[in-house]
C-alpha positions, 0 to 999 in steps of 0.5 A: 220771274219773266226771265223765266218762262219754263224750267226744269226742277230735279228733286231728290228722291231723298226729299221726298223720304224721312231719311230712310228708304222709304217714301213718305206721305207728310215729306211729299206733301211738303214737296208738293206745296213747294212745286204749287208755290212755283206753278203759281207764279205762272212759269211753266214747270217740268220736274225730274224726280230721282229714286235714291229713296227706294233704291240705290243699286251701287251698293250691290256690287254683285248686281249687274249695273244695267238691272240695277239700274232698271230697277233704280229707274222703276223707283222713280215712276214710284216717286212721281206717282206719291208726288202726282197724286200729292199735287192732285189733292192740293189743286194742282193739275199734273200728268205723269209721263214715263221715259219707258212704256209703262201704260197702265200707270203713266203715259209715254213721253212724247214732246207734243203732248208735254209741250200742250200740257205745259200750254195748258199750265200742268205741271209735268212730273217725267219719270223713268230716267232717261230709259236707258241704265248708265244715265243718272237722274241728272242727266235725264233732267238735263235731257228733258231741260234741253228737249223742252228748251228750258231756261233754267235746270234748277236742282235740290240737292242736299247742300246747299251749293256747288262748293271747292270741297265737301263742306261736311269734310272740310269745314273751309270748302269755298262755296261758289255763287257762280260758277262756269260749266268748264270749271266744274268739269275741269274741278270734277266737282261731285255734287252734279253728274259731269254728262249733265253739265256737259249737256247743259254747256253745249245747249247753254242751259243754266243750272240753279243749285240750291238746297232742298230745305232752303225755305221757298228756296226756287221761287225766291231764286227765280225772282233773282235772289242769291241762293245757292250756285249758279252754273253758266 
């Protein structure tokens, strides 16, 4: 684990829901046990939470793409609140910080505070995206990784790695154990937002791709295991 100081971990607002739109009390909790697992292993943990669970505002063709993306970034301050009260009860010291001001219910993002919190071994949960709408939640965490100088973005996705082709379409798709930021580009593979691998390639900030139900999957990563993809 010492090759590993901080790290960003982008969790799916799908994984914190029972597979409907909906955000679920026994799926959060098993969230949270997973994020105390890492925090346990003294790394210092910052985590990106998405909001597809409550909200995908694409399926509305009709709505303008900056409210729905505003209200997209709203589901996430929802999201990272469930997991840090879920954290609280389970003994593990967190703060919420919001990309946009939203005061009565989380702080602001400002990098000395979050820089102090991780010193202090709290696990901060950013939410808001970016606050800006055309951005995904990739990209916000690829932009929190490299302003807080992450070494790794891990990210939980649905599958269970970077693959040639949609492995639930084709039974054949070549799964990658490693694999280059330029050929992801190049290949425009869809399981990670392109902004944030660019981003991640210009600050050289590797990305872990594992599957959300692999079992203790990041900290098994962390310790060098090979689990899913790793872009570099």
């Amino acid at each position: 684990m010492a090759k590993y100081n901080r790290i960003l971990l982008k969790i799916s607002g799908e994984a914190l829901s029972d597979g409907q739109m909906n955000i679920c009390g026994e799926s959060v909790t098993n969230v949270a046990r997973q994020i105390k697992q890492i925090a346990e292993t003294d790394v210092q943990l910052g985590v990106v939470v998405g909001g597809g669970n409550i909200w995908r505002g694409r399926t509305i063709e009709s709505m303008d793409r900056s409210t729905a993306d505003n209200i997209g970034m709203l589901a996430t301050v929802m999201n990272g609140l469930a997991l840090g009260e879920a954290l609280s009860s389970i003994g593990v010291d967190n703060r919420v910080v919001s990309s946009f001001a939203i005061d009565k219910v989380a702080e602001a993002y400002f990098l000395p505070n979050v820089n102090r919190y991780f010193a202090e071994k709290k696990v901060v949960i950013f939410v808001g995206g970016t606050g800006s709408p055309y951005f995904s939640t990739d990209s916000a965490a690829s932009l929190r990784a490299c302003e807080i100088h992450a070494d790794a973005l891990v990210c939980l996705k649905a599958v269970d790695g970077l693959y040639d082709s949609d492995p639930k379409v084709n039974p054949r798709a070549k799964k990658y154990e490693e694999i280059s930021y330029d050929k992801v580009i190049a290949d425009n593979l869809k399981a990670l937002d392109l902004t944030a691998i660019a981003m991640c390639r210009e600050f050289g900030i590797k990305i872990i791709v594992l599957g959300k139900d692999e079992p203790n999957g990041v900290v098994r990563a962390l310790k060098g295991e090979k689990l899913g993809t790793i872009v570099k």
